[in-house]
BAKOLMAR-336137 format. One record per residue (C-alpha): residue in three letters; x, y, z. Coordinates in steps of 0.05 Angstrom, whole numbers, padded with zeros to 5 digits, always signed. Example, Ala and Ser with C-alpha at 12.3 -4.5 7.8 and 13.67 -1.06 7.14 Angstrom:
2
ALA+00246-00090+00156SER+00273-00021+00143
This chain:
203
UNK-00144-01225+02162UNK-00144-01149+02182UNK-00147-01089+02144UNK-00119-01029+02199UNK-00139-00950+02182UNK-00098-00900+02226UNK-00105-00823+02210UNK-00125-00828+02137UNK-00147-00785+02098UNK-00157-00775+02019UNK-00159-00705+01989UNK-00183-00686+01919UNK-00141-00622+01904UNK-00154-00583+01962UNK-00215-00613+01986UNK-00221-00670+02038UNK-00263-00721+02025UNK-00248-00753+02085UNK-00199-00744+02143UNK-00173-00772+02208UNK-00208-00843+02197UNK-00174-00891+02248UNK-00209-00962+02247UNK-00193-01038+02247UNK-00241-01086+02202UNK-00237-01168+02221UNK-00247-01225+02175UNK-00319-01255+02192UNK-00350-01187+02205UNK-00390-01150+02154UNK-00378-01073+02149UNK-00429-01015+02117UNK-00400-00949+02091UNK-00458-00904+02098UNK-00462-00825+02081UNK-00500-00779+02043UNK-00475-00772+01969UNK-00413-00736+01962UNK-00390-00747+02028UNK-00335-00799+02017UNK-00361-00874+02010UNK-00336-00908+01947UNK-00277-00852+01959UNK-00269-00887+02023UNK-00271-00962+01995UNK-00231-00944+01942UNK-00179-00931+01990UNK-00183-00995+02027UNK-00177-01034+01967UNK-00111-00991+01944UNK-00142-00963+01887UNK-00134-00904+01908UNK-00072-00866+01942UNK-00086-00827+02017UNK-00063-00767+02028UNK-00040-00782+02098UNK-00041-00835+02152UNK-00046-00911+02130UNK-00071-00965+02113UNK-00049-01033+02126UNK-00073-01106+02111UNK-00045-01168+02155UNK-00052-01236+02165UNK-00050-01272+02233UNK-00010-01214+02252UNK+00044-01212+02200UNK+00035-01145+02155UNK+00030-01153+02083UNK+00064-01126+02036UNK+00026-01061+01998UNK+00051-01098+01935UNK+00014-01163+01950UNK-00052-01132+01979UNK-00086-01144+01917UNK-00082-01223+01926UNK-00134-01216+01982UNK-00183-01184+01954UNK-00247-01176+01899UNK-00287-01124+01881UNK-00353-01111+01856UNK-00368-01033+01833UNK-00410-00998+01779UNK-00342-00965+01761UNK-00318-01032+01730UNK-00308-01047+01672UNK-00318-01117+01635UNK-00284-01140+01572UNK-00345-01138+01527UNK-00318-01169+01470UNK-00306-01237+01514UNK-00353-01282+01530UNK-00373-01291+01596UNK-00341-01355+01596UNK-00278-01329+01574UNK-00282-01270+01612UNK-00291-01322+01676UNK-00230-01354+01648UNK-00184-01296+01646UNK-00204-01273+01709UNK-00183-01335+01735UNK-00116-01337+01706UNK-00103-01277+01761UNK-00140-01308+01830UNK-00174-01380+01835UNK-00247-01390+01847UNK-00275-01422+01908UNK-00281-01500+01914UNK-00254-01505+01847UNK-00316-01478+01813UNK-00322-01474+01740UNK-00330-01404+01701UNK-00399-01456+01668UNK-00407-01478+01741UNK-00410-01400+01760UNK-00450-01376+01704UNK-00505-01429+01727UNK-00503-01402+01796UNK-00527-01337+01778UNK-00584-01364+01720UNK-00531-01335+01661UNK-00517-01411+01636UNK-00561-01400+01573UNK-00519-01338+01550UNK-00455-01359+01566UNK-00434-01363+01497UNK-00452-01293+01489UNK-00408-01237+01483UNK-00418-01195+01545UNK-00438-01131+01504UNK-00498-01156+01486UNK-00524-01172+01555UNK-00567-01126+01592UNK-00545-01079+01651UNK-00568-01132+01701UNK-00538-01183+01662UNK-00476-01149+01672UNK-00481-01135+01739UNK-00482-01211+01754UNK-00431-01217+01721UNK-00392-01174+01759UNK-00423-01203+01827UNK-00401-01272+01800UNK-00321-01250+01788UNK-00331-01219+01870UNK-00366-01275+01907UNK-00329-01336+01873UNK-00260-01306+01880UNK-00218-01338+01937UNK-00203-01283+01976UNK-00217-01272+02042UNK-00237-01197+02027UNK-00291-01175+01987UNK-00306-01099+01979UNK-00380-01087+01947UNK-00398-01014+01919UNK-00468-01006+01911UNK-00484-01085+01896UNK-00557-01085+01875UNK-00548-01030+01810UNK-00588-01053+01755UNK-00617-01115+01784UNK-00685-01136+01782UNK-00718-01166+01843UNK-00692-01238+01816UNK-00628-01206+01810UNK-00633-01180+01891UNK-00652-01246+01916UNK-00594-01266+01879UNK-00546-01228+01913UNK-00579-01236+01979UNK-00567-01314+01963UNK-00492-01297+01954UNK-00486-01260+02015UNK-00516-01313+02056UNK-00493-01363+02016UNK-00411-01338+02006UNK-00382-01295+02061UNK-00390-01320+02134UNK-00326-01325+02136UNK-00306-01264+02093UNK-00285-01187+02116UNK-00342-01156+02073UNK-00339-01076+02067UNK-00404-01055+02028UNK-00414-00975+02003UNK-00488-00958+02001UNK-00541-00922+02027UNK-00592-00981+02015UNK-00609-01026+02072UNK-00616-01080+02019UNK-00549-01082+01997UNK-00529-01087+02067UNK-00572-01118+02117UNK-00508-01174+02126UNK-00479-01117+02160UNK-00465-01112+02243UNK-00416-01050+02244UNK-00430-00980+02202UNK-00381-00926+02186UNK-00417-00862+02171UNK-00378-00821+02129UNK-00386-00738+02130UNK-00402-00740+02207
């Protein structure tokens, strides 16, 4: 799997937020968008996961060197960002479950199975509103890590955790993505030590 960047760039009216980006990102190697804030880096992800339009140039996914169709890109892909929203009034069973219905999990895992992998099996029952931030944000991590999908795009990973919640995600990233194309947005070493290649954005 290959995500390919050549000449993009993303305006917001007349403002770049990023230009002339030409890169190529391989499945088993772990990627860090880095930058000072407000120079481009969930902007940038964003863009590789087709949530948001460039302005010119392009981005393209393939697969053992067959492109894929823009259509189809979302199939190889999760995402975990602070920007997301859960169904609060769902479980987080049932929110598991529905997420399902759109990709599989990994080795047939469970949404139960999940929710005891990241120490929520207690409050599964629980409608997600009335969990905490952190809560939440397991959650979230949960719907990323256990998705099959050979991509997985991380925007700021650790908000709202606890240290528990850290060594948790640290335990996914170990755990989850050896074989993965991970692209994580942060300025915290934390979120990604996993990484071997940085893109500085606003250079």
């Amino acid at each position: 799997m290959k995500i390919t960047v050549i000449n993009a760039g993303k305006r917001f009216n007349r403002e770049w937020i990023f230009r002339n980006q030409n890169l190529e990102l391989n499945q088993g190697t772990h990627y860090a968008i880095t930058g000072y804030n407000g120079s481009g880096k969930s902007t940038f992800l964003q863009s590789l996961a087709g949530a948001l339009y460039i302005n010119e140039g392009e981005i393209s996914y393939s697969s053992e060197n067959q492109k894929i169709n823009e259509q189809e890109q979302y199939k190889y892909f999760s995402i975990c960002a602070p920007y997301m929203e859960l169904i609060e009034e769902m479980t987080a069973v049932e929110f598991l479950h529905y997420h399902q219905s759109f990709k599989p999990f990994i080795n047939d895992l469970s949404p139960v199975g999940i929710l005891e992998e990241i120490g929520l099996s207690k409050a599964k029952d629980k409608q997600i509103r009335y969990y905490s931030s952190g809560m939440k944000q397991r959650v979230k991590l949960a719907q990323a890590f256990f998705t099959n999908t050979p991509i997985l795009f991380l925007d700021e990973p650790c908000t709202n955790l606890d240290q528990l919640g850290i060594d948790l995600y640290k335990h996914l990233i170990q755990g989850y993505c050896k074989d993965k194309l991970v692209v994580i947005s942060s300025n915290d070493k934390t979120e990604y030590a996993s990484c071997s290649q940085e893109i500085i954005m606003g250079v």
